[in-house]
C-alpha positions as protocol buffer text, in pm:
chain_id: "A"
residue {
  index: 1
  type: UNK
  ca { x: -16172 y: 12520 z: -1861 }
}
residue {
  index: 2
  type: UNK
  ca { x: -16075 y: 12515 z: -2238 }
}
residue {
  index: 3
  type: UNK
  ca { x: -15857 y: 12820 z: -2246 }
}
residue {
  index: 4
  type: UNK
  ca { x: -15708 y: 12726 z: -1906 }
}
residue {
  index: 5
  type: UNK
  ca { x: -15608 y: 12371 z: -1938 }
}
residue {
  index: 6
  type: UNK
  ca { x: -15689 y: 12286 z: -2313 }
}
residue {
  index: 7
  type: UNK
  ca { x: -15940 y: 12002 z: -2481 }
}
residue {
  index: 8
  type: UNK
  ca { x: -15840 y: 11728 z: -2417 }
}
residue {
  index: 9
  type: UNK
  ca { x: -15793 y: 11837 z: -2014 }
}
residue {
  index: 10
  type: UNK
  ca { x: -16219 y: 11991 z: -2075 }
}
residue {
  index: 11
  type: UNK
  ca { x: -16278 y: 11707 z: -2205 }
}
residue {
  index: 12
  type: UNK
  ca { x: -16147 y: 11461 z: -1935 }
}
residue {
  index: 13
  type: UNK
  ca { x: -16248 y: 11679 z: -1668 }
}
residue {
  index: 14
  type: UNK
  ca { x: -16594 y: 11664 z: -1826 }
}
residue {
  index: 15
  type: UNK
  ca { x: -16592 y: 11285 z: -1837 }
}
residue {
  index: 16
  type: UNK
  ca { x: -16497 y: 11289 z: -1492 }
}
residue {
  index: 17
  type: UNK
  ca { x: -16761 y: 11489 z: -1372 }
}
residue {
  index: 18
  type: UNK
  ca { x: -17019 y: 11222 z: -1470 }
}
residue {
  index: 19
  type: UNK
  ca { x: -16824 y: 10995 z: -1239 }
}
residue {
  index: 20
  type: UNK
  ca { x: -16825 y: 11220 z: -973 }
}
residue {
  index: 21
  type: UNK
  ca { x: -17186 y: 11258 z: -958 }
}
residue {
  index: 22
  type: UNK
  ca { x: -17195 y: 10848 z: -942 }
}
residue {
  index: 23
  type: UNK
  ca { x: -16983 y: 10859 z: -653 }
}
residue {
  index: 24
  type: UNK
  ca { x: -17181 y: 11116 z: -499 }
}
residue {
  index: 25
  type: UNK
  ca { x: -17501 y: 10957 z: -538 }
}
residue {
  index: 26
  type: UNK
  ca { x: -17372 y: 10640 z: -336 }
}
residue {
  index: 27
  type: UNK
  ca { x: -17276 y: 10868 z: -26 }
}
residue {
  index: 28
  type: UNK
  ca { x: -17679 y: 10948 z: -23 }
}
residue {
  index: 29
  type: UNK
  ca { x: -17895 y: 10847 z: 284 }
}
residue {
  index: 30
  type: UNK
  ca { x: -18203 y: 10760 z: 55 }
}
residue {
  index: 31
  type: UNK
  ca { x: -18395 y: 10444 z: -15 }
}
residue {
  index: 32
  type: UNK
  ca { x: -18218 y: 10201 z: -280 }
}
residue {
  index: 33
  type: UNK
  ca { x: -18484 y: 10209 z: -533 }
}
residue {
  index: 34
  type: UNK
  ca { x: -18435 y: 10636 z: -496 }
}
residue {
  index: 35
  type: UNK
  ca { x: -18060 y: 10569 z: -547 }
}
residue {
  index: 36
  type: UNK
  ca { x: -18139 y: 10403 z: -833 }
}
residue {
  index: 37
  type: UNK
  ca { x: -18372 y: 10578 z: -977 }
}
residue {
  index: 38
  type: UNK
  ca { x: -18095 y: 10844 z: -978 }
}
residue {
  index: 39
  type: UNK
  ca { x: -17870 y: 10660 z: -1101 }
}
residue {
  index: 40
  type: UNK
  ca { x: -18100 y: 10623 z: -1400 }
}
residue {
  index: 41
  type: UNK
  ca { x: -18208 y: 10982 z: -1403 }
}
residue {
  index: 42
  type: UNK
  ca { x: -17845 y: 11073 z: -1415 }
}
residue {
  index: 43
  type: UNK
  ca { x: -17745 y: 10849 z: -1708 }
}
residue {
  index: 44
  type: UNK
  ca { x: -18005 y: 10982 z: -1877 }
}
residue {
  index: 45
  type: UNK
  ca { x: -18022 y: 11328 z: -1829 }
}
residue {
  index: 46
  type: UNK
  ca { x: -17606 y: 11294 z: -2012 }
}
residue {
  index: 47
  type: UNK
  ca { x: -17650 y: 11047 z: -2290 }
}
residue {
  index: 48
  type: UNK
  ca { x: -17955 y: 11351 z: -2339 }
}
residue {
  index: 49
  type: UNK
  ca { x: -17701 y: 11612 z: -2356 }
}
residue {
  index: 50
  type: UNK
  ca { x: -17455 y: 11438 z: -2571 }
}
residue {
  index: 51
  type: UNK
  ca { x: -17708 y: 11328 z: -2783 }
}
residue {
  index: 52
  type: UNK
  ca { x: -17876 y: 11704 z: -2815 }
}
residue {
  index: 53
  type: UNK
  ca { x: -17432 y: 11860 z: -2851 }
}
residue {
  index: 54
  type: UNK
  ca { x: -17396 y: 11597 z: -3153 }
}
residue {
  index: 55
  type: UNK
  ca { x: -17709 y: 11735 z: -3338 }
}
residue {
  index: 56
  type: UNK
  ca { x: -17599 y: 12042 z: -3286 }
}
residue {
  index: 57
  type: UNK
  ca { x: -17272 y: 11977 z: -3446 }
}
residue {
  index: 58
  type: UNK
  ca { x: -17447 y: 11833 z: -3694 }
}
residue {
  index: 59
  type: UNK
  ca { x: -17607 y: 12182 z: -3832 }
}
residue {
  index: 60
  type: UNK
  ca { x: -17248 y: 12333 z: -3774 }
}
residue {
  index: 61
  type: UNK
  ca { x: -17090 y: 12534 z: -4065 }
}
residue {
  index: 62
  type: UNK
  ca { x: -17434 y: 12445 z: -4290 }
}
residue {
  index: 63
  type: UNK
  ca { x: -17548 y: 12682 z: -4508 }
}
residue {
  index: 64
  type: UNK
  ca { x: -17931 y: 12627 z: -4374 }
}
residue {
  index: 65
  type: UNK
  ca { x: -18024 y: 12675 z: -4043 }
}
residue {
  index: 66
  type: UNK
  ca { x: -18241 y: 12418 z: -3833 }
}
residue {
  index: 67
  type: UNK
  ca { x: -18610 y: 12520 z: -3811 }
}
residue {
  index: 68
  type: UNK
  ca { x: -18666 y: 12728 z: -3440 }
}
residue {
  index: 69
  type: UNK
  ca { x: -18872 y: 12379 z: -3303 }
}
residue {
  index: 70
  type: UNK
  ca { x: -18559 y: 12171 z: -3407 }
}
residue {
  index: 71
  type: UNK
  ca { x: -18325 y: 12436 z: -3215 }
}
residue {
  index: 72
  type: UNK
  ca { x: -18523 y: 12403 z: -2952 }
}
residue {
  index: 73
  type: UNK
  ca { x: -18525 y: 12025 z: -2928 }
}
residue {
  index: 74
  type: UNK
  ca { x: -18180 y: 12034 z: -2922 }
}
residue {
  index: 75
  type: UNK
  ca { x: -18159 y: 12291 z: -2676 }
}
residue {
  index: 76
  type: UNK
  ca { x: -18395 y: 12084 z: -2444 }
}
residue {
  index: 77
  type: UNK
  ca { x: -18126 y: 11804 z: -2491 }
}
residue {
  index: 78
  type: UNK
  ca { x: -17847 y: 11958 z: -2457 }
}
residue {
  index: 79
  type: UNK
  ca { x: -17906 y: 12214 z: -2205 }
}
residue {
  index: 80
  type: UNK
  ca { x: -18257 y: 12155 z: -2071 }
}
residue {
  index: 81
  type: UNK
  ca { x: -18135 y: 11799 z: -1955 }
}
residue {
  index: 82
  type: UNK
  ca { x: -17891 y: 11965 z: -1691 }
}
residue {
  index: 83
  type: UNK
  ca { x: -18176 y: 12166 z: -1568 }
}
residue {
  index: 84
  type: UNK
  ca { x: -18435 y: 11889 z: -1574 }
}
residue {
  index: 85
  type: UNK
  ca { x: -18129 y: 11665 z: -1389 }
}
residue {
  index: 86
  type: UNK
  ca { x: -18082 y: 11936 z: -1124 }
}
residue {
  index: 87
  type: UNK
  ca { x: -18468 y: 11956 z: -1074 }
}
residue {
  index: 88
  type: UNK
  ca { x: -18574 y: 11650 z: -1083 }
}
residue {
  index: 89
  type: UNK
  ca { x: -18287 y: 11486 z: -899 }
}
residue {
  index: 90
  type: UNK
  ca { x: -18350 y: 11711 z: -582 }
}
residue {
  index: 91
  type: UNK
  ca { x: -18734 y: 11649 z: -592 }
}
residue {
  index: 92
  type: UNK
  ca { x: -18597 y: 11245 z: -608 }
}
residue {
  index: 93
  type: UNK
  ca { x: -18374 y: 11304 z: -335 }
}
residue {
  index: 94
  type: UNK
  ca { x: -18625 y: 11459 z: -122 }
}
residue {
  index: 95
  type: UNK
  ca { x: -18851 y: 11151 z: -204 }
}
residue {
  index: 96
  type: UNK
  ca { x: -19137 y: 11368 z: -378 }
}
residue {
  index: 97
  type: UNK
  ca { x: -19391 y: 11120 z: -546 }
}
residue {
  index: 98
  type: UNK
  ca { x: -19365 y: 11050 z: -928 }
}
residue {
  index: 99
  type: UNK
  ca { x: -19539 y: 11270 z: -1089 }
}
residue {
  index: 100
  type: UNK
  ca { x: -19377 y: 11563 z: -887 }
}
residue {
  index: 101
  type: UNK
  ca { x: -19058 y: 11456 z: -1010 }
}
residue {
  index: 102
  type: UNK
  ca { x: -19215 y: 11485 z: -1339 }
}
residue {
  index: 103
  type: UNK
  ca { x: -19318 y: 11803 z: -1317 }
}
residue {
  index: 104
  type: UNK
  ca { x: -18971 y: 11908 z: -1186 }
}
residue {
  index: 105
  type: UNK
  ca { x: -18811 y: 11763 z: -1495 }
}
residue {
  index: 106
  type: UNK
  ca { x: -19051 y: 11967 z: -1716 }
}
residue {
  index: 107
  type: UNK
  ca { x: -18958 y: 12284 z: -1558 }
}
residue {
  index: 108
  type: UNK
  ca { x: -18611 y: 12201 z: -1565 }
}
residue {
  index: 109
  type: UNK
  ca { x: -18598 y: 12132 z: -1904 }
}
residue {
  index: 110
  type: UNK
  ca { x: -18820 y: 12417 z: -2019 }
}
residue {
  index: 111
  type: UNK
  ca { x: -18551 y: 12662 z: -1814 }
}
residue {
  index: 112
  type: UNK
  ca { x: -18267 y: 12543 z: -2019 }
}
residue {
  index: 113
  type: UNK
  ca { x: -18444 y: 12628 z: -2305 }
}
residue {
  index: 114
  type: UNK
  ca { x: -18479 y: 12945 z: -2181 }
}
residue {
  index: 115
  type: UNK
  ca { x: -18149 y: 12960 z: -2077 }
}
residue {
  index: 116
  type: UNK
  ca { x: -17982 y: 12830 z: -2387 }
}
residue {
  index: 117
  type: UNK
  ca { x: -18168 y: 13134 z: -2562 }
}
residue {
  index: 118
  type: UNK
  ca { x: -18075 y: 13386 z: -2342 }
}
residue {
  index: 119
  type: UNK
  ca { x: -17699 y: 13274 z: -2387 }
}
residue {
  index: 120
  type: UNK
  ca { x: -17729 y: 13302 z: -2736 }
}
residue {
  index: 121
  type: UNK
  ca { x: -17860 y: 13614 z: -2720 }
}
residue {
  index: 122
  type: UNK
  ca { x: -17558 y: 13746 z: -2491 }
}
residue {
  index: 123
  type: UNK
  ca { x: -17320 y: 13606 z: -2673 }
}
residue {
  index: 124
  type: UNK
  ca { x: -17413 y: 13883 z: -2947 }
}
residue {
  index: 125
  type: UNK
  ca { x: -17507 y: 14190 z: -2744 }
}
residue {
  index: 126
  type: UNK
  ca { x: -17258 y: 14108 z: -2425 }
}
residue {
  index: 127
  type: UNK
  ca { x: -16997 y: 14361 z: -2387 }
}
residue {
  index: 128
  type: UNK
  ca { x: -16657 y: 14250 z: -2421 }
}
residue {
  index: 129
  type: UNK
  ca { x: -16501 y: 14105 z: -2135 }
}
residue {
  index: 130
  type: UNK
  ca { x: -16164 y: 13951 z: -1960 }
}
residue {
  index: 131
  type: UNK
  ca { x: -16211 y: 13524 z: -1977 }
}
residue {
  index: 132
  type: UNK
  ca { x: -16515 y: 13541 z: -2184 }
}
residue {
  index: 133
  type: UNK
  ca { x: -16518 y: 13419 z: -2491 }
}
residue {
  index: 134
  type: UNK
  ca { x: -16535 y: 13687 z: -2790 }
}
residue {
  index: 135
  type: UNK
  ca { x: -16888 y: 13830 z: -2887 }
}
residue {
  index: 136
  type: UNK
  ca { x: -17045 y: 13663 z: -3166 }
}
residue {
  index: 137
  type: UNK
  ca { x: -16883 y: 13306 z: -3106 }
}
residue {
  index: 138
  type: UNK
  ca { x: -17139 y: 13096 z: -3190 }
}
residue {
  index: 139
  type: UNK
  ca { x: -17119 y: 13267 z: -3519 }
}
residue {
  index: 140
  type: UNK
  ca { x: -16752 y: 13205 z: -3560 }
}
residue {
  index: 141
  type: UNK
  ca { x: -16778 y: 12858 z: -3501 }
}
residue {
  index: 142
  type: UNK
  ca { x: -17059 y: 12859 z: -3734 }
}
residue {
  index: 143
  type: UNK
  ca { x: -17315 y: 12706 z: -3453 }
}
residue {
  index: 144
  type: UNK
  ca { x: -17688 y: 12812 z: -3522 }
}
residue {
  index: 145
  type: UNK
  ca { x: -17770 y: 12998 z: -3219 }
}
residue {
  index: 146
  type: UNK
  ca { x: -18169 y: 13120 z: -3166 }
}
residue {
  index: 147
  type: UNK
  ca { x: -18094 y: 13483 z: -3244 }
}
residue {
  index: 148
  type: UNK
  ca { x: -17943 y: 13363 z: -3637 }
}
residue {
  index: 149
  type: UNK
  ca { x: -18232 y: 13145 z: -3651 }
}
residue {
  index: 150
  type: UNK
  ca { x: -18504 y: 13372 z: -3603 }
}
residue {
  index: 151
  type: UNK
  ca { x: -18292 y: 13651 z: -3842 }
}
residue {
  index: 152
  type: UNK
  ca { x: -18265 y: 13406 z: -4104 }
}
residue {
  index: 153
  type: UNK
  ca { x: -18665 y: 13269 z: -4085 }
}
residue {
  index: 154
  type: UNK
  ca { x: -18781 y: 13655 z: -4080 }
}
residue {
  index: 155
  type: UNK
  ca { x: -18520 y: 13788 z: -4408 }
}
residue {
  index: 156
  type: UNK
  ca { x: -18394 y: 13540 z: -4668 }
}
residue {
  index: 157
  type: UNK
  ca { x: -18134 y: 13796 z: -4755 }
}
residue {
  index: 158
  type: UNK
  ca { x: -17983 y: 13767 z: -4404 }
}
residue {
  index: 159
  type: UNK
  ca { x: -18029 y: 13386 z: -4424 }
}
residue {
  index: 160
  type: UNK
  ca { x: -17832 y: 13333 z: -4722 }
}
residue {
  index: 161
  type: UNK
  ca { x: -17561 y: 13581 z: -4574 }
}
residue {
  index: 162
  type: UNK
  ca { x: -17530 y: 13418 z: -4222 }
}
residue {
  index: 163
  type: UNK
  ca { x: -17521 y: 13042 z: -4417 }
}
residue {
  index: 164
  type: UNK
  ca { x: -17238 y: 13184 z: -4673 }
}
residue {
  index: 165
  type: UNK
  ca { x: -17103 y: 13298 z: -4354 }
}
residue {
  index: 166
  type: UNK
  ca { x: -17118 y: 12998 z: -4171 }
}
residue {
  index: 167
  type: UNK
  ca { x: -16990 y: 12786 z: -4462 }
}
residue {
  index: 168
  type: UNK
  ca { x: -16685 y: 12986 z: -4515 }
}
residue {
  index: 169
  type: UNK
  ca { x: -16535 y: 13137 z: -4202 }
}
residue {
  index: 170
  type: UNK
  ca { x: -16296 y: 12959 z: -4011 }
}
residue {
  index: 171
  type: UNK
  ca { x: -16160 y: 13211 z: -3790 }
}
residue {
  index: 172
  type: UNK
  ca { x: -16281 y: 13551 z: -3559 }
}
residue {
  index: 173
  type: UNK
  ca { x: -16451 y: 13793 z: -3730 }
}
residue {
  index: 174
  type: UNK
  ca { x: -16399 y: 14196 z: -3715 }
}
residue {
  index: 175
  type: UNK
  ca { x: -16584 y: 14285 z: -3368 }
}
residue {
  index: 176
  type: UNK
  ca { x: -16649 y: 14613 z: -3545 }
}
């Protein structure tokens, strides 16, 4: 959506999804206090995800990374409250009691943990390909991604490389 129509078009679009999803949630057959409940769910599962993108911007282009538990707090934010949404809303939707809808929210966000880490992990070994972005991103944009976290806890020397990296590059970097 960025390459195709630009930011501030992503970003709109984005904001508009949110909406969207309100609208859709009235058209449900469900019980009020389930409607509402989703409406909640929903409101929180985003202010969650913006909330877990700004701390990641925050550790952007810094020299040090976050420790691995911080990453993955922010990971559970900012992806793992999509998942947990997506879980837990169709458990709510399909009137489950409480605590199932718990549990559905814990898987949820545990899977976009998972997820998040297996993206990072792509976006280093993934072959080259038409409308993805380039291999290595996250490092050009100088976001801490799992994989540099883990290299820089297990070899100071790489640590200190990747964070003089991250601190200096502002552009794509030899795919070589």
């Amino acid at each position: 959506v960025w390459r195709t129509f630009g930011e501030a078009r992503a970003i709109s679009l984005g904001d508009a999804g949110f909406f969207w999803a309100l609208k859709l949630i009235d058209r449900l057959d469900i019980p009020d206090n389930r409607q509402h409940s989703l409406y909640q769910r929903t409101s929180t599962h985003v202010l969650d995800l913006i909330r877990g993108q700004d701390l990641e911007s925050v550790h952007a282009r810094q020299p040090k990374p976050p420790s691995f538990q911080h990453y993955k707090e922010i990971a559970a934010l900012k992806t793992g409250s999509l998942f947990a949404l997506c879980l837990a809303g169709a458990a709510e939707i399909a009137t489950q009691p409480p605590e199932q809808i718990d549990i559905f929210s814990e898987i949820g966000q545990a899977l976009g943990v998972l997820y998040q880490m297996q993206d990072d992990f792509l976006d280093i070994y993934r072959p080259e390909q038409k409308g993805h972005h380039s291999r290595s991103s996250d490092l050009e944009d100088g976001t801490w991604s799992s994989v540099l976290i883990i290299a820089a806890e297990h070899s100071d020397k790489l640590g200190k490389n990747i964070g003089q990296f991250m601190t200096t590059s502002d552009g794509p970097m030899d795919q070589s």
